[in-house]
MARLUMMI-130684 format. One record per residue (C-alpha): residue number from 1; residue in three letters; chain; z, x, y. Coordinates in Angstrom, 3 decimals. Example, Ala and Ser with C-alpha at 12.3 -4.5 7.8 and 13.67 -1.06 7.14 Angstrom:
BEGIN
> i|aa|ch|pz|px|py
> 1|ALA|A|7.800|12.300|-4.500
> 2|SER|A|7.140|13.670|-1.060
//
This chain:
BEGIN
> i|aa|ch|pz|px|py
> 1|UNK|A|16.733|0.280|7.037
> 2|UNK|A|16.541|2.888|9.482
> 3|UNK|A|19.133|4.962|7.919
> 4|UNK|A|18.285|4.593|4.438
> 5|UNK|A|14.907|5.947|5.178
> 6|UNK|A|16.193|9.116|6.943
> 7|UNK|A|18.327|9.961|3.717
> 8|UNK|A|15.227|9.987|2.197
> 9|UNK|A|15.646|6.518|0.213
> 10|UNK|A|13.216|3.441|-0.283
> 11|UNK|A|14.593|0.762|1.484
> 12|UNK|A|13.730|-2.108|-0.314
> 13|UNK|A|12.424|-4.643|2.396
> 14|UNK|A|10.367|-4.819|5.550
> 15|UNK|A|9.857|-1.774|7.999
> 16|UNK|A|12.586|-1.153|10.570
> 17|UNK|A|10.193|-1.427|13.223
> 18|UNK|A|9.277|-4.958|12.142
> 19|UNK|A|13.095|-5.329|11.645
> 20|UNK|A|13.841|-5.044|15.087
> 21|UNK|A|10.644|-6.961|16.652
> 22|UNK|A|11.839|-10.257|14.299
> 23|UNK|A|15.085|-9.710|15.083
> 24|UNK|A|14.894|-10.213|18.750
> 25|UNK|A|14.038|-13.902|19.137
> 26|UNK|A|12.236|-13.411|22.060
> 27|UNK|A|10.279|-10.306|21.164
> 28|UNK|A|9.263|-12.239|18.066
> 29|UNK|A|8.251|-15.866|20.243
> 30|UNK|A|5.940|-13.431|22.407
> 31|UNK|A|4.508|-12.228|19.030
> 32|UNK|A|3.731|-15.592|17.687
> 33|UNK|A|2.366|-16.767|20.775
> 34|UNK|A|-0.407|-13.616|20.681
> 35|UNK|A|-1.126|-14.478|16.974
> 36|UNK|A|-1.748|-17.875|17.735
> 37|UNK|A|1.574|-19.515|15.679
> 38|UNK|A|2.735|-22.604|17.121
> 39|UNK|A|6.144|-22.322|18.877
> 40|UNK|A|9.049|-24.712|20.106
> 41|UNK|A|8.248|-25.121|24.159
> 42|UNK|A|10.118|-22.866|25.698
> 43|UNK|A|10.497|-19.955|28.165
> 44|UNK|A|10.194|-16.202|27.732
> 45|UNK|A|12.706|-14.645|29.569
> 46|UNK|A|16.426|-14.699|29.109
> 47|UNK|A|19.047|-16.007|31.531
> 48|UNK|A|22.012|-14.438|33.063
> 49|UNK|A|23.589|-17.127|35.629
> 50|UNK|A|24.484|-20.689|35.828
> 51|UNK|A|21.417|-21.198|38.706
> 52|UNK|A|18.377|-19.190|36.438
> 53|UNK|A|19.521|-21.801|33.435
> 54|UNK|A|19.831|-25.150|35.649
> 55|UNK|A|16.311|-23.709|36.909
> 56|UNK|A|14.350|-23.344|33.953
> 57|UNK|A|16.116|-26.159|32.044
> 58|UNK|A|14.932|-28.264|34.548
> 59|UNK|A|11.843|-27.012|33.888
> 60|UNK|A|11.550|-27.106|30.364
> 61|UNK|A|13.421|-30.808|30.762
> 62|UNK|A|16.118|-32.060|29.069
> 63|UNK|A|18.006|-31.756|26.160
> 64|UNK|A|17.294|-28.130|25.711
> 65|UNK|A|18.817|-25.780|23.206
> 66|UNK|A|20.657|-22.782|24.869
> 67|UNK|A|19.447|-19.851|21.662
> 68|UNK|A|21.148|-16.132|21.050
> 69|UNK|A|18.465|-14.141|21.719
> 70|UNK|A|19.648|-11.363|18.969
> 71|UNK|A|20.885|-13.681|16.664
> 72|UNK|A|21.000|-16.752|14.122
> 73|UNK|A|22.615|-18.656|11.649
> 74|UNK|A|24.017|-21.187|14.204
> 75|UNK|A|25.458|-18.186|16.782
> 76|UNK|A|25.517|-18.809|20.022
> 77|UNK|A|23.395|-22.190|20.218
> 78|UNK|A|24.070|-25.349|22.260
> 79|UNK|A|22.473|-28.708|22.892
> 80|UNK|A|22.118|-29.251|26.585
> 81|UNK|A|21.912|-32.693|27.193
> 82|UNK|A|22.215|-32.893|31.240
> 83|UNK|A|22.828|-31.031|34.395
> 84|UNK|A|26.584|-31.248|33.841
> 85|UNK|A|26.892|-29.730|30.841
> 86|UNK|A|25.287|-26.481|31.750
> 87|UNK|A|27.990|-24.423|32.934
> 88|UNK|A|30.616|-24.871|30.018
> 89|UNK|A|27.911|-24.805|27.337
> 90|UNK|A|26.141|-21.608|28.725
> 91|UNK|A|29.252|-19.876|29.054
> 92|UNK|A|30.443|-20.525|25.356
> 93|UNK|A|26.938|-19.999|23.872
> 94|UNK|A|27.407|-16.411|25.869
> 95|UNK|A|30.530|-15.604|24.391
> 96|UNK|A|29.597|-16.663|21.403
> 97|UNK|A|26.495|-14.371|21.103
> 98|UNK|A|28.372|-11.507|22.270
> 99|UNK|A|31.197|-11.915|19.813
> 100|UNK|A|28.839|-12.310|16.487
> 101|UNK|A|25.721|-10.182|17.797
> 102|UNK|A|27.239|-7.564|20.778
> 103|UNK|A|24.147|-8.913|22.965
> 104|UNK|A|25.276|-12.157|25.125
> 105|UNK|A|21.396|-12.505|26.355
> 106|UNK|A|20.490|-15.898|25.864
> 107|UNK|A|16.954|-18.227|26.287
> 108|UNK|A|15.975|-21.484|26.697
> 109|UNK|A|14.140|-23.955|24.692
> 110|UNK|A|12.975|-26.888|24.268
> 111|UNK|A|15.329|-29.240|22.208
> 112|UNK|A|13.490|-31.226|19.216
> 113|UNK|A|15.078|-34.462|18.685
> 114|UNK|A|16.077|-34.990|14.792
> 115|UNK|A|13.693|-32.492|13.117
> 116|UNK|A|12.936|-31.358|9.743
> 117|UNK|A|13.900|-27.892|8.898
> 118|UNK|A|11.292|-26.218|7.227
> 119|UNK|A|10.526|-22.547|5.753
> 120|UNK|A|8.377|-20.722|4.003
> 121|UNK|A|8.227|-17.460|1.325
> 122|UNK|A|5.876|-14.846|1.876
> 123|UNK|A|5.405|-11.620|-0.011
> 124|UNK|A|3.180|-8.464|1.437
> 125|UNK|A|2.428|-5.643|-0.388
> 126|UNK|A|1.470|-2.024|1.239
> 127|UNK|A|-2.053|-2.271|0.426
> 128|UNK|A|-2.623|-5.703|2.604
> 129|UNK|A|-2.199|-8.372|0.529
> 130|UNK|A|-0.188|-10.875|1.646
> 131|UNK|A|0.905|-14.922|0.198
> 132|UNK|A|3.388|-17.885|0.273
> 133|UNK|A|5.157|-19.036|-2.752
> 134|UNK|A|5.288|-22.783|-0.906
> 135|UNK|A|8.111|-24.330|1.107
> 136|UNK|A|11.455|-25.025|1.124
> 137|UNK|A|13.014|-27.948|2.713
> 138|UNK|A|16.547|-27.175|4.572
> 139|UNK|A|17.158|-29.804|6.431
> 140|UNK|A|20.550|-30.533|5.214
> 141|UNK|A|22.973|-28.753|7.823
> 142|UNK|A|26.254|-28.351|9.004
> 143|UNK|A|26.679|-26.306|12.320
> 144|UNK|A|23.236|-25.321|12.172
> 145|UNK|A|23.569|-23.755|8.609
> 146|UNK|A|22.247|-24.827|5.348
> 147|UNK|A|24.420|-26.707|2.323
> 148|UNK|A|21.621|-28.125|0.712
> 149|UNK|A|18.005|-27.080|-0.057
> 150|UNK|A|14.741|-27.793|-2.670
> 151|UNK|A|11.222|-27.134|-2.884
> 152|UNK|A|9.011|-28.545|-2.487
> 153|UNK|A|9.989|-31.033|0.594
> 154|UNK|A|9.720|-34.610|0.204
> 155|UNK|A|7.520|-34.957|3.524
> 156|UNK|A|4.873|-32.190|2.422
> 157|UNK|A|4.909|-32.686|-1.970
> 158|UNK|A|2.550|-35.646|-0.878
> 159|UNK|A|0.715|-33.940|1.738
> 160|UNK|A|-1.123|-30.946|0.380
> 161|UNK|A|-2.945|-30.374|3.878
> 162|UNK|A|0.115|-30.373|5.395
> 163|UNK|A|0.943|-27.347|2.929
> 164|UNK|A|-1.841|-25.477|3.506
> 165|UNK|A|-1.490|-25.387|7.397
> 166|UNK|A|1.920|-24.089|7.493
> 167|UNK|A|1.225|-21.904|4.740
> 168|UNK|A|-1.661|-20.273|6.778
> 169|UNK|A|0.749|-20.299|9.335
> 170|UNK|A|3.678|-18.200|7.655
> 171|UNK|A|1.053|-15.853|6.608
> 172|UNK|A|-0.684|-15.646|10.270
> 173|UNK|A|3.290|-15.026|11.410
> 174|UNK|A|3.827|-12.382|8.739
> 175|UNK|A|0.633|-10.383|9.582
> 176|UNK|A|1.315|-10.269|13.363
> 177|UNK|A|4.610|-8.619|12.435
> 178|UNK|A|2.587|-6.106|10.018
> 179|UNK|A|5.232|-7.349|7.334
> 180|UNK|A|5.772|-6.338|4.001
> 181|UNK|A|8.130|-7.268|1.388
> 182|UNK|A|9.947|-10.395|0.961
> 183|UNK|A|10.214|-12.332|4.329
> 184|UNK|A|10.852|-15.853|4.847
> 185|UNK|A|9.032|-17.750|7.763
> 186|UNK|A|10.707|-21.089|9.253
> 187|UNK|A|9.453|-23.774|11.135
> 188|UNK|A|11.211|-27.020|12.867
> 189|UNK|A|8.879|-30.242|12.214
> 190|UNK|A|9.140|-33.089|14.587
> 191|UNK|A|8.624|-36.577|13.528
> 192|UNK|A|4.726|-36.280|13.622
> 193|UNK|A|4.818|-33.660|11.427
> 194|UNK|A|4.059|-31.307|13.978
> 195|UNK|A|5.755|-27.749|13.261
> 196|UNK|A|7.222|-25.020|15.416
> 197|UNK|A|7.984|-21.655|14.447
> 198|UNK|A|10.967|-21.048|14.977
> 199|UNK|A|11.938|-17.127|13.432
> 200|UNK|A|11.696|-15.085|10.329
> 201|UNK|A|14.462|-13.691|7.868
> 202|UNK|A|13.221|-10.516|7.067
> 203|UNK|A|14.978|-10.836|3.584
> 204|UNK|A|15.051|-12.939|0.552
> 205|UNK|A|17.340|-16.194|1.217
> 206|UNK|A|20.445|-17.384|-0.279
> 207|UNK|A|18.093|-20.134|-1.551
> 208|UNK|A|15.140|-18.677|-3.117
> 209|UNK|A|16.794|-19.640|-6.836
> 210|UNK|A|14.579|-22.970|-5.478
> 211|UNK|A|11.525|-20.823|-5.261
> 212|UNK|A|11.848|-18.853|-8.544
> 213|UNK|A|12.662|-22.385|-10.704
> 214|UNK|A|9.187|-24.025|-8.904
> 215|UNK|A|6.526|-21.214|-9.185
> 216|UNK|A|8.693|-19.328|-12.539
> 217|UNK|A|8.472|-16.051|-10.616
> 218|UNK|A|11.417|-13.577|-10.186
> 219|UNK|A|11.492|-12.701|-6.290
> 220|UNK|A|13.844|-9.672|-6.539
> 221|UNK|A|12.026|-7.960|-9.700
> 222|UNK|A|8.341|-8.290|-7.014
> 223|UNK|A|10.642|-6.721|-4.333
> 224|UNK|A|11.524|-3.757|-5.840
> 225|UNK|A|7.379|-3.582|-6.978
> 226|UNK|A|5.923|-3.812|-3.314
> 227|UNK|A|8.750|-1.196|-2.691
> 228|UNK|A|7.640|0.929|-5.344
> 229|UNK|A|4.052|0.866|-3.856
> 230|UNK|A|2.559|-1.290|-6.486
> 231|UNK|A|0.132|-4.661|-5.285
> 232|UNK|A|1.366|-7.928|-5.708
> 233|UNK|A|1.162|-9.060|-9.168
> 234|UNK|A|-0.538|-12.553|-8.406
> 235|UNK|A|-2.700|-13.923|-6.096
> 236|UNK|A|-2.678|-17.075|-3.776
> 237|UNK|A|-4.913|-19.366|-6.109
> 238|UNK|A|-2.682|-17.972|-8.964
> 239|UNK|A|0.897|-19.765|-7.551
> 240|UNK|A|1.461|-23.000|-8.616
> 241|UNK|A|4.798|-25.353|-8.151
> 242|UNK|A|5.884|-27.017|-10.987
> 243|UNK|A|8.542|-29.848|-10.716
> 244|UNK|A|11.296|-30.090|-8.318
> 245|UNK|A|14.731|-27.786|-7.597
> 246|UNK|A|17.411|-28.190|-5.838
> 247|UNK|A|20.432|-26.200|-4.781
> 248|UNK|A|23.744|-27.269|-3.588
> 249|UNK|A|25.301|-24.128|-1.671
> 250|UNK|A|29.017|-24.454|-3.360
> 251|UNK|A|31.662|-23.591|-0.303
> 252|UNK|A|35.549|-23.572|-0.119
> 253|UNK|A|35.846|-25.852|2.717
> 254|UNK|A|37.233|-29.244|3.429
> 255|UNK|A|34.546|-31.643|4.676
> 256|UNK|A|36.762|-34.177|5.968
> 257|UNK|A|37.840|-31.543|7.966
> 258|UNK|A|34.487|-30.342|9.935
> 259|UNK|A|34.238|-28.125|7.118
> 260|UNK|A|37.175|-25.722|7.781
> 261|UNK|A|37.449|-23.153|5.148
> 262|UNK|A|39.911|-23.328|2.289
> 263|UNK|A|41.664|-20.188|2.031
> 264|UNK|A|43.794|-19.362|-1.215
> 265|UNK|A|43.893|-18.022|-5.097
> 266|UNK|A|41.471|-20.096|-7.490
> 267|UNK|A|43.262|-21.266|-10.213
> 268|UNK|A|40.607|-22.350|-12.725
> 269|UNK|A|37.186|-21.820|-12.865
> 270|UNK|A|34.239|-23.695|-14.885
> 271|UNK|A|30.945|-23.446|-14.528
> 272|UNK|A|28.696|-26.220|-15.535
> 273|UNK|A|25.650|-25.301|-18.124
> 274|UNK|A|22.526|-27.111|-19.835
> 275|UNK|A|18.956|-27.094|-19.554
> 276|UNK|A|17.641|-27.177|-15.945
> 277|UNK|A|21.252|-25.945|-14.730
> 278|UNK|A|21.452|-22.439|-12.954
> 279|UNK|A|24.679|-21.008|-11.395
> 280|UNK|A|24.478|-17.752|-9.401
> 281|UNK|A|28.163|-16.807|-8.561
> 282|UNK|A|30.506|-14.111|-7.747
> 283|UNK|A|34.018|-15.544|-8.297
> 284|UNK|A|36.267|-16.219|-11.146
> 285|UNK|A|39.040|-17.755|-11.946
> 286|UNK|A|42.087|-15.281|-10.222
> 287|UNK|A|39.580|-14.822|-7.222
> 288|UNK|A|40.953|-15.051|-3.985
> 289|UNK|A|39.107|-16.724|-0.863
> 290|UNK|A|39.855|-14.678|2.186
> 291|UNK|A|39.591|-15.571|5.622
> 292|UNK|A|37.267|-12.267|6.443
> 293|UNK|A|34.289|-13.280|4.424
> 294|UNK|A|32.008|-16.128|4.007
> 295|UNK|A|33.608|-18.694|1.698
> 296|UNK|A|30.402|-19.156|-0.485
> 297|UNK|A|31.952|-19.513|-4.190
> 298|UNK|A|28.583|-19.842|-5.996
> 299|UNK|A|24.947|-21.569|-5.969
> 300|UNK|A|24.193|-24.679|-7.929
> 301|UNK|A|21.133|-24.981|-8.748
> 302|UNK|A|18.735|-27.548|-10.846
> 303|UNK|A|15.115|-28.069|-11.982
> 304|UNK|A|13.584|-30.936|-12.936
> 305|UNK|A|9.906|-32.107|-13.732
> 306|UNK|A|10.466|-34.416|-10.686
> 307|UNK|A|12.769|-34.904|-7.621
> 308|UNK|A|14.352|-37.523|-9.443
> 309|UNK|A|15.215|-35.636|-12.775
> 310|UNK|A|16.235|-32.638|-10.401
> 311|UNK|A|18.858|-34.777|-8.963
> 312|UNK|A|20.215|-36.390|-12.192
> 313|UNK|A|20.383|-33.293|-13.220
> 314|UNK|A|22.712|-32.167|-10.108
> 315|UNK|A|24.930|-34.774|-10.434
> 316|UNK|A|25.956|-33.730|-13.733
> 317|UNK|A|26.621|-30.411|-12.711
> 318|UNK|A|28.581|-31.321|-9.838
> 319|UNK|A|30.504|-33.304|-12.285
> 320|UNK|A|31.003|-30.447|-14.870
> 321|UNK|A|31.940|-28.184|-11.991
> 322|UNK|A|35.665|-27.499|-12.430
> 323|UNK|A|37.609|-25.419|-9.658
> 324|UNK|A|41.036|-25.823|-8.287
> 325|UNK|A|43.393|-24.001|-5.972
> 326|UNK|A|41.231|-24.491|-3.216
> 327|UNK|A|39.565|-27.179|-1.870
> 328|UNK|A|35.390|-27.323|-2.298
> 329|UNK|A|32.472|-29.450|-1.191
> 330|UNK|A|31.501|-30.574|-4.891
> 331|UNK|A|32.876|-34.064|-4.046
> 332|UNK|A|30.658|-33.927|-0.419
> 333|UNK|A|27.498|-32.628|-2.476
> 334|UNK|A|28.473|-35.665|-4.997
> 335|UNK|A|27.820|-38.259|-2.348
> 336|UNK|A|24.876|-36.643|-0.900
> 337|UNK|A|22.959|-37.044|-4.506
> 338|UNK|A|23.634|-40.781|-3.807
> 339|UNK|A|23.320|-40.933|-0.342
> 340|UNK|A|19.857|-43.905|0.375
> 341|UNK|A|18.056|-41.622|2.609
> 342|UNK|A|18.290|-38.386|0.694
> 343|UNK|A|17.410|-40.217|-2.725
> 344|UNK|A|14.496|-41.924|-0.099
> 345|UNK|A|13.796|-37.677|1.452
> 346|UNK|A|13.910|-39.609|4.572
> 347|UNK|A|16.510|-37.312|6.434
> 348|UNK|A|16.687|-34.841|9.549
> 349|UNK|A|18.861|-31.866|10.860
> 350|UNK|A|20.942|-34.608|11.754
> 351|UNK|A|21.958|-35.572|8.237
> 352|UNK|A|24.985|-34.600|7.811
> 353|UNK|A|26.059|-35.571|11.660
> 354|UNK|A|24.741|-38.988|11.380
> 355|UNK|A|25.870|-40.177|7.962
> 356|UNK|A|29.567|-38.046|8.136
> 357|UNK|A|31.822|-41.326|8.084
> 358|UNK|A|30.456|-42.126|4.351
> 359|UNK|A|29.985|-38.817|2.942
> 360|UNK|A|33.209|-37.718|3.858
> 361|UNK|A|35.064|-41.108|2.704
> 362|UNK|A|37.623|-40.061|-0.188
> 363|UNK|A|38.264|-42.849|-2.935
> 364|UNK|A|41.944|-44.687|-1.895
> 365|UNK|A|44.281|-44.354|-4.799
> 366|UNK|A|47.359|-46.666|-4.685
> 367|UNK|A|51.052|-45.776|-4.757
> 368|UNK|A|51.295|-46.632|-8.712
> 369|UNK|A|48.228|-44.699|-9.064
> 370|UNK|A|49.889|-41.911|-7.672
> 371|UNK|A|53.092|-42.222|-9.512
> 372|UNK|A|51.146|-42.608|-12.834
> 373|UNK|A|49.679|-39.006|-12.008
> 374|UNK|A|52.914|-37.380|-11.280
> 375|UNK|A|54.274|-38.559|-14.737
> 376|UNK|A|51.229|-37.121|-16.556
> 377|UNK|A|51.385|-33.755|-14.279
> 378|UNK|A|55.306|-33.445|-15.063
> 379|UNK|A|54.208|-34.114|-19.238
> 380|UNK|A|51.494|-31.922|-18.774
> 381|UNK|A|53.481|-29.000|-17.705
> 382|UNK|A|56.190|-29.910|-20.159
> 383|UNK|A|53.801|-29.444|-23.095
> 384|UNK|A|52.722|-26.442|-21.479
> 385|UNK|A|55.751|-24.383|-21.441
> 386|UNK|A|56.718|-26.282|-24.339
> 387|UNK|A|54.206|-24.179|-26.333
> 388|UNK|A|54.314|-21.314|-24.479
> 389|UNK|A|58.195|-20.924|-25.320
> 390|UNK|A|58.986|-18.617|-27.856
> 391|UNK|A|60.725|-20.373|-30.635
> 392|UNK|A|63.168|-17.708|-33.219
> 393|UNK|A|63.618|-19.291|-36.435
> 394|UNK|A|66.655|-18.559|-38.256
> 395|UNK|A|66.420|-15.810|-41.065
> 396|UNK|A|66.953|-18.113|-44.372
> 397|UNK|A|69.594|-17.186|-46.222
> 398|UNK|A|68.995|-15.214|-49.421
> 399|UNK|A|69.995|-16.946|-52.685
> 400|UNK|A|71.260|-13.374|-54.321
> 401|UNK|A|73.574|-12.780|-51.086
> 402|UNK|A|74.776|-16.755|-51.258
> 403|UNK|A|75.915|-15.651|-55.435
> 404|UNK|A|77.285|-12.564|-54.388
> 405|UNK|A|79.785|-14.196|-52.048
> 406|UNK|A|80.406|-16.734|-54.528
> 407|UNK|A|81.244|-14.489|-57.307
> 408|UNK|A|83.601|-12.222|-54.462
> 409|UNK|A|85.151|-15.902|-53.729
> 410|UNK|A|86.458|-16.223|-57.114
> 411|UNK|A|88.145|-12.958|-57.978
//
């Protein structure tokens, strides 16, 4: 951001200074704690040895959570559950933090036992207006990253006080930072619906397509506004959420497989359609999946006028969803749509963890099964090239050459 505003650009997004305060975990935890935000019990200074962390984790008390202090996305965090663990789990966190962030410092915090994963969009302008377009729920995880997310949550649609706290709370967060732009303010919530701040993406998520379905605004087009100097183009009493969305995050990884990435060519490609469906992609069939970026194919997404219809809705486009050559999480996200205690929206950061052994379970096919579908494959193909073979027809013989001869014949 920085840079872009030296070369005498508009960078479209929050100041750099604000940048680098939210970017530093800890510099932004001693912000929130001025501003009055509530934060996950912790401590405010970073550890370096094996004694400073068995010091202040006893302190804190166990578990604790072992945080990156420049980082997120899952980087450099561990559950410490005892004493013992300390050593190995600092040192990876460490290494960990230095590898993805080139800063190994690393804090302590207090670990929440199965919480709810919970953030919220805010938009500033330059002229000091600031709101929240309502939450998102993100509770569905896998190494401490998102796969699934909707708005509104199931624990706050039916608690509108519950809304209005940590929406005054986003916006008390965002105004400590002096933010403006798009920024996205999350929370942890514990089983008493307490919430935690716990940091802020100074950018628009991979999941606001959630956002823009619910309150039928277009988040990027009101970026490029605030950056253009212009107020907000709605107020706070003017943002309403209509119906549900949700938005399966489609990877090319194998879930039976702790979600190692499928690297490879796609071979086909089809995106499902219909009313309520939204797909936000960037591959095509020919597209390769390389091991040096994230293997995000695309974003399913779905509206409905309630959580239920939102679902149905998913689970025909996960079944319309057609891609082969590598391996992707559609069948995973299929079972989730099923799954008791996400149709219930009774469900943690544990989700996932907790409930692997039946969302990863693969329908058995027998041995005559199997045969059957090599003998259609091998037809298949056969038709295929079939066609595809060029096929020269013999010139027909013309009737005035076949006289000709004859007549030739007889002299």
């Amino acid at each position: 951001a920085a840079e872009v505003k030296r070369n005498g650009l508009v960078f479209i997004g929050p100041e750099p200074e604000t940048i680098r305060l939210l970017g530093d975990k800890m510099s932004a935890r001693e912000t929130m704690i001025k501003a009055g935000v509530p934060i996950v019990p912790g401590l405010e200074q970073a550890v370096s040895t094996i004694s400073e962390v068995r010091e202040q984790a006893t302190q804190v008390g166990f578990p604790v959570l072992l945080k990156a202090a420049a980082g997120g996305g899952g980087k450099g965090m561990r559950v410490v559950n005892s004493e013992e663990e300390i050593e190995p789990l600092f040192k990876m966190a460490r290494s960990e933090a230095k590898s993805a962030f080139g800063d190994d410092r690393i804090y302590i915090e207090k670990y929440i036992k199965n919480p709810r994963h919970i953030e919220f969009q805010v938009f500033a302008d330059q002229h000091g207006n600031i709101v929240h377009l309502g939450e998102r729920e993100c509770s569905i995880q896998r190494r401490h990253q998102k796969v699934i997310e909707e708005s509104p949550s199931p624990i706050i649609d039916s608690d509108p006080e519950m809304r209005e706290r940590m929406g005054k709370a986003a916006i008390k967060a965002a105004n400590a930072a002096d933010y403006i732009n798009a920024g996205t303010v999350e929370f942890l919530v514990d089983k008493d619906k307490n919430f935690y701040f716990l940091e802020v993406n100074t950018r628009l998520q991979v999941e606001h397509p959630v956002t823009e379905l619910v309150t039928g605004l277009d988040l990027a087009k009101e970026q490029i506004r605030i950056a253009n100097g212009e107020k907000l183009s709605f107020k706070q009493d003017e943002i309403k959420m209509r119906g549900s969305s949700i938005e399966c995050r489609i990877y090319a990884e194998d879930p039976e497989n702790n979600f190692l990435p499928s690297i490879g060519l796609i071979q086909s490609y089809r995106e499902p359609n219909g009313p309520g469906v939204r797909v936000d992609s960037g591959f095509s069939k020919g597209d390769t999946i390389s091991i040096y970026y994230d293997p995000l194919i695309s974003k399913l997404v779905t509206w409905g006028k309630d959580r239920s219809e939102a679902i149905q809705r998913m689970k025909r486009a996960l079944a319309e969803y057609q891609i082969s050559g590598v391996q992707t999480v559609i069948p995973f996200h299929k079972k989730v749509m099923d799954q008791p205690n996400f149709l219930s929206g009774d469900f943690s950061t544990h989700f996932i963890q907790d409930k692997m052994d039946q969302l990863a379970q693969t329908n058995s096919i027998s041995e005559e099964d199997k045969k059957a579908l090599a003998i259609i494959s091998c037809l298949f193909d056969f038709q295929s090239k079939k066609k595809n073979r060029r096929i020269i027809k013999k010139d027909r013989l013309s009737c005035w050459k076949y006289e000709n001869r004859k007549m030739r014949l007889s002299l």
